[in-house]
C-alpha positions in Angstrom: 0.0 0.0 0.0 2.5 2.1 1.0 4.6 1.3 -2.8 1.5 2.0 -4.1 0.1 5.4 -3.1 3.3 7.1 -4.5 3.4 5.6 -7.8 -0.9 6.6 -8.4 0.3 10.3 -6.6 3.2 10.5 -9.1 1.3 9.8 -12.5 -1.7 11.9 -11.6 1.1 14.9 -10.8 2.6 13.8 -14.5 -1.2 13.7 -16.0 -2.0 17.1 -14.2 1.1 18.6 -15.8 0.8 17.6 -19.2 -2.9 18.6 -19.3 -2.1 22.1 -18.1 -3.3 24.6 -20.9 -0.6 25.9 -22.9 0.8 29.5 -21.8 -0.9 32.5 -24.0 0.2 33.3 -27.4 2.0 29.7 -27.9 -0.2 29.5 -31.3 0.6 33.0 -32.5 4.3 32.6 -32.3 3.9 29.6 -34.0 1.7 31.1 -36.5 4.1 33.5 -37.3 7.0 31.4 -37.3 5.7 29.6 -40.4 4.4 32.5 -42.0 8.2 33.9 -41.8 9.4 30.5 -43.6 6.0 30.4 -45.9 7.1 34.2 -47.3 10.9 33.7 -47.3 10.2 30.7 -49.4 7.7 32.4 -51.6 10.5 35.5 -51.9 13.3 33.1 -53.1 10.8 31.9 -55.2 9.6 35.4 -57.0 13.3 36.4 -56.7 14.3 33.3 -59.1 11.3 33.9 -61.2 12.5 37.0 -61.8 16.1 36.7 -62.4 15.5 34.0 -64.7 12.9 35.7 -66.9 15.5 38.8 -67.2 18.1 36.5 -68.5 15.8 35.1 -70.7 14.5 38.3 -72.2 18.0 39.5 -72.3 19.8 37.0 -74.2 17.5 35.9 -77.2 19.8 34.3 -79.7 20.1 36.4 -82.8 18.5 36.3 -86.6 20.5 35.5 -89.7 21.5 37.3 -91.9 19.3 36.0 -94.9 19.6 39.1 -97.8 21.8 41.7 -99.2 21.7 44.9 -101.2 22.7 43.1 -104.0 19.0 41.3 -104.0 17.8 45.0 -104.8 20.6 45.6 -108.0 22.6 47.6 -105.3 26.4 48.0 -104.6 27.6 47.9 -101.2 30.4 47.0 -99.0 30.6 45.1 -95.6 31.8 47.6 -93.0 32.7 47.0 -89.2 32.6 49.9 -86.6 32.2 50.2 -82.8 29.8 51.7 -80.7 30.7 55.2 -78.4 31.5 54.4 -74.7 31.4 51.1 -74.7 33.6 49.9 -78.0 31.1 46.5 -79.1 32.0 45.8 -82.1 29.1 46.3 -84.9 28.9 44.9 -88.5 26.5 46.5 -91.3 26.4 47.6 -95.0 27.5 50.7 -96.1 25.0 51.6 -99.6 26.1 54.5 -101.8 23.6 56.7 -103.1 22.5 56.5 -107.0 22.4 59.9 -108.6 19.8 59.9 -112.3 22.8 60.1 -114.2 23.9 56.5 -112.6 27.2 58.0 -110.6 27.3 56.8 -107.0 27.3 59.3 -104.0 28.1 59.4 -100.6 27.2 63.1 -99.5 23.8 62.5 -97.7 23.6 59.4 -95.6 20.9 58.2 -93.8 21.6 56.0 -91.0 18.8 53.0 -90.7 18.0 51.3 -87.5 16.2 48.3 -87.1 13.7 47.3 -84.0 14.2 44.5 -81.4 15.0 41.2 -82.5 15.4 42.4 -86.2 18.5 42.9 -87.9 19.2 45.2 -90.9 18.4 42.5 -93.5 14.5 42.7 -92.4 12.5 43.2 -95.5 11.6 47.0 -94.2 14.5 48.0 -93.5 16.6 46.8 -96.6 13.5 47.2 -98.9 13.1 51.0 -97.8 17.2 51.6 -97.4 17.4 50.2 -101.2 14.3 52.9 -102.7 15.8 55.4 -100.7 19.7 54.3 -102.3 18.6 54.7 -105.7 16.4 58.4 -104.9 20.4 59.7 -104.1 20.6 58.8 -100.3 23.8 56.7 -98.9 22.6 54.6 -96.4 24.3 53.1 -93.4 22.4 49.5 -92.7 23.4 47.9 -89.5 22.9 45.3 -86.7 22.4 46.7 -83.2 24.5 45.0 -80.1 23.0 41.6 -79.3 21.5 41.4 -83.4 22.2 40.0 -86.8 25.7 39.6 -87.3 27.1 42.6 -84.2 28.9 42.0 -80.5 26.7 39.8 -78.1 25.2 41.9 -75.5 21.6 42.1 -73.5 18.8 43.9 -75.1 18.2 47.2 -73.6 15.2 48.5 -75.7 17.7 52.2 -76.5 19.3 52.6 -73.1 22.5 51.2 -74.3 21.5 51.0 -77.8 21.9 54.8 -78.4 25.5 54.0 -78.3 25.5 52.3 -81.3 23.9 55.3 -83.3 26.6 57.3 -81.7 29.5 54.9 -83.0 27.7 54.7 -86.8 28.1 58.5 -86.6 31.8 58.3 -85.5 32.2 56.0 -88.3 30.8 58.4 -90.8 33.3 61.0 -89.4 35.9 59.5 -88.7 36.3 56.0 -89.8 37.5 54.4 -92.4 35.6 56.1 -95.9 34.0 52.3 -97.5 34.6 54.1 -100.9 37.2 56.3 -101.2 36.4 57.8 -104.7 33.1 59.4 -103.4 34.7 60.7 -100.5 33.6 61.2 -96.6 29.9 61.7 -95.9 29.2 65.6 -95.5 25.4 65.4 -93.6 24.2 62.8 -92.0 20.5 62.0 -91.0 18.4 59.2 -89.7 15.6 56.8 -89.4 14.2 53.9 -87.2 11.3 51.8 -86.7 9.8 50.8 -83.6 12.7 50.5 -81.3 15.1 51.9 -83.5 13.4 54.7 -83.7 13.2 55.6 -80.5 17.0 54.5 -80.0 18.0 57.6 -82.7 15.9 59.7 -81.1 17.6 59.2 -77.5 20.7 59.4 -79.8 20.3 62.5 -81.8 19.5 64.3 -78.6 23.7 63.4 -78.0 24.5 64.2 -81.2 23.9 67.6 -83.3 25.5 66.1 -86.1 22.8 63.7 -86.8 20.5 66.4 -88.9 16.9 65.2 -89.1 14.7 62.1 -88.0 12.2 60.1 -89.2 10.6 58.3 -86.6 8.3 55.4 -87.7 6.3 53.9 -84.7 8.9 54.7 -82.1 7.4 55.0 -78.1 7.0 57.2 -75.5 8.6 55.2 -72.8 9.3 51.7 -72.9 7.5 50.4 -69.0 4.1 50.9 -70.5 5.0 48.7 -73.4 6.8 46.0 -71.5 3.7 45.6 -69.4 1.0 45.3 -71.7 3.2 43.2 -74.8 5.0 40.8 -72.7 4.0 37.4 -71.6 5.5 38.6 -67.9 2.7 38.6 -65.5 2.3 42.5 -64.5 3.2 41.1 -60.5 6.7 40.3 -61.8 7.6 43.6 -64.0 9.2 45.4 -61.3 11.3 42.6 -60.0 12.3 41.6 -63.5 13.0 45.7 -64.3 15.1 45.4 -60.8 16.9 41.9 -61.9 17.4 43.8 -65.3 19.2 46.5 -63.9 21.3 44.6 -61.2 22.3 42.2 -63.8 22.8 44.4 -66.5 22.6 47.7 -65.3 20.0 48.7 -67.7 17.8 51.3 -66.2 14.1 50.6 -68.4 12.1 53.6 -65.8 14.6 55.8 -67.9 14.3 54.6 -71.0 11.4 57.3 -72.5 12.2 59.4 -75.5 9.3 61.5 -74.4 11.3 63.2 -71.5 14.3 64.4 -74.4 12.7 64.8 -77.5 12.2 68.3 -77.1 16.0 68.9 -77.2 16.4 67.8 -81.3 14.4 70.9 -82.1 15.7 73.3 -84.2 17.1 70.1 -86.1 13.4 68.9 -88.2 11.4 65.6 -86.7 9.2 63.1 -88.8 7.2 61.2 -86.7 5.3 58.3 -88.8 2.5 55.7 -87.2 -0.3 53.1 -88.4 -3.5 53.7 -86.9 -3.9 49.9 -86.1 -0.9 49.3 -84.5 -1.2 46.8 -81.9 2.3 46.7 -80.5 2.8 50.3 -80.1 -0.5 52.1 -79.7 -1.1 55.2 -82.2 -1.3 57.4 -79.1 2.4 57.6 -78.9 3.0 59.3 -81.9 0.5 62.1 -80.5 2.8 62.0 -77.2 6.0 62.5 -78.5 4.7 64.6 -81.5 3.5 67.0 -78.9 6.6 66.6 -76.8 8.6 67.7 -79.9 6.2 70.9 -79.9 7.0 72.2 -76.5 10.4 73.7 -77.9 9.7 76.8 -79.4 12.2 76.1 -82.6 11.0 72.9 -83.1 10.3 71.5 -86.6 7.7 68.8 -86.2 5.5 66.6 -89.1 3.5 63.9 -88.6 1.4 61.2 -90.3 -1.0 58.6 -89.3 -1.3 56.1 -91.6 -4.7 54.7 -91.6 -5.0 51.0 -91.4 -1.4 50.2 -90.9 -0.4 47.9 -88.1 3.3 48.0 -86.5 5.8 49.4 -88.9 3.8 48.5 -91.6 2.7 51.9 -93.1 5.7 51.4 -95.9 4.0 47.8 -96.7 0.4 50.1 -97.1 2.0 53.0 -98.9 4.9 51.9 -100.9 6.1 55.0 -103.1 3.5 57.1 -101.1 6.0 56.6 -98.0 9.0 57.0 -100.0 8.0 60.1 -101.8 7.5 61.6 -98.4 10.8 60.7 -96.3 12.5 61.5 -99.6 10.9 65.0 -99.5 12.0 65.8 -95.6 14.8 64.5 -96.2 15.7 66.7 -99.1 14.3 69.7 -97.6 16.7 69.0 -94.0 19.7 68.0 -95.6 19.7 69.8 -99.2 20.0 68.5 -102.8 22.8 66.1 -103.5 25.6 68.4 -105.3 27.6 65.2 -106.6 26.1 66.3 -109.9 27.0 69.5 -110.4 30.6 68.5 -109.0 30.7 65.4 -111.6 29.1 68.3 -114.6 31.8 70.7 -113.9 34.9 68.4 -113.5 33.8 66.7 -117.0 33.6 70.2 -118.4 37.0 71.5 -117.2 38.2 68.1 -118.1 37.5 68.4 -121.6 38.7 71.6 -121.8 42.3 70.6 -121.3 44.3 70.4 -124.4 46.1 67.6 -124.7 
């Protein structure tokens, strides 16, 4: 009895203690415990998401090269230059000019710039550099970083881009001259579609020697875009924007041509849209267009194209759209004097007695 009465005494103690309610906010700390782990879980999660969405978006492998000049009945010569700041090296075609008479010239060059994922063999940009070759314009054709045929390097929708504008113009300056008989280029202008557009824009506000613009569905500002085009669900845009810009240090929140256009003018703008674009909505060229406007000296056209989708308003108007860009061009730049050069040389020429 007496061996007994302890042991019964000692469990009921034990039974009485593990019974005892559990102090307050045991459940809450708990609670929180594995909502910590739950959300640092979920965080790693996003922040991989994001990271490897960036480098995918960033490193899209590149388009051949699948045409030439010569496809059009056009001479040309392969030419390699590098961009301004950051020296990538950058391949393209250099197009002389064709006068009526048939001579070649080099005097007014237009510098063409594709869009993303293009190169400068896309059928708009070669079939529009080739009408615009044989109405007297040089053109300089080339592939920006990370396209065609040019330096690998992440796509920065014209943040870095603008550098490669900059280093064709350096080229035209300074570089090597692709035909020496015609001499260095003595104005230079430019046009771009859709990204490329934008990209000469935030380059010709660097560079005074780039004359006049023609700007065929370029944007605003690139985070509106990226948002409402891209497969990227709109919760991940800001992380991928950040991922972007730790990875690659490309800034996208300051990638908008709106906030500088204003500083081309007195130098003339030609903004060009489709009414029915679906990757860049019309509104943009009535953004920029009045953007342009706000400087006092500014020289600003524009045209809606009714009907036309993205960059597709040369495909709709053919020798309509040429006609025009040759016309601004002509009237920024001036007439081609390779001619009267070429008359009066043949003239002095065959005055000389021999």
């Amino acid at each position: 009895m007496s061996l007994w009465f302890p042991t019964i005494h000692a469990r009921a103690k034990a039974t009485t203690k593990a019974s005892a309610p559990r102090p307050p906010g045991h459940r809450l700390r708990k609670f929180i415990v594995a909502l910590i782990v739950i959300t640092e879980i979920l965080t790693f999660c996003y922040a991989g998401l994001s990271v490897f969405v960036a480098m995918r978006v960033e490193n899209t492998p590149p388009l051949p090269i699948t045409s030439t000049p010569a496809a059009y009945g056009l001479a040309y010569r392969d030419v390699t230059f590098y961009s301004r700041v950051d020296h990538l090296r950058l391949r393209g075609w250099f197009i002389p000019g064709v006068l009526p008479d048939g001579h070649l010239t080099s005097q007014r060059t237009i510098i063409m710039v594709h869009g993303t994922g293009s190169n400068r063999a896309a059928p708009l940009l070669l079939g529009l550099g080739s009408a615009l070759a044989k109405r007297g314009f040089a053109i300089l054709a080339f592939d920006m970083r990370g396209m065609g045929e040019s330096a690998p390097a992440p796509l920065s929708e014209g943040y870095f881009e603008q550098r490669d504008v900059l280093g064709a113009v350096d080229f035209l300056r300074s570089g090597p001259v692709p035909y020496p008989e015609l001499g260095r280029t003595h104005v230079i202008a430019g046009w771009g579609d859709s990204m490329g557009a934008s990209t000469m824009i935030l380059a010709a506000v660097h560079e005074q020697a780039i004359r006049a613009i023609v700007s065929d569905s370029g944007f605003a500002a690139i985070v509106p875009l990226l948002e409402s085009n891209t497969q990227i669900p709109g919760a991940f845009i800001p992380s991928v924007l950040l991922a972007t810009r730790i990875l690659y240090g490309i800034d996208f929140y300051a990638t908008r041509p709106v906030d500088m256009v204003a500083r081309i003018a007195p130098r003339p703008i030609f903004f060009i849209q489709g009414t029915a674009d679906r990757v860049v909505p019309s509104s943009n060229l009535k953004v920029l267009a009045v953007a342009a406007s706000s400087n006092p000296q500014a020289h600003v056209l524009t045209w809606q194209v009714k009907g036309a989708d993205h960059i597709q308003s040369f495909k709709v108007m053919g020798v309509v759209y040429v006609n025009r860009v040759v016309t601004f061009f002509t009237q920024a730049l001036g007439a081609d004097t390779s001619e009267v050069r070429l008359a009066s040389v043949n003239k002095s020429q065959q005055g000389v007695k021999t």
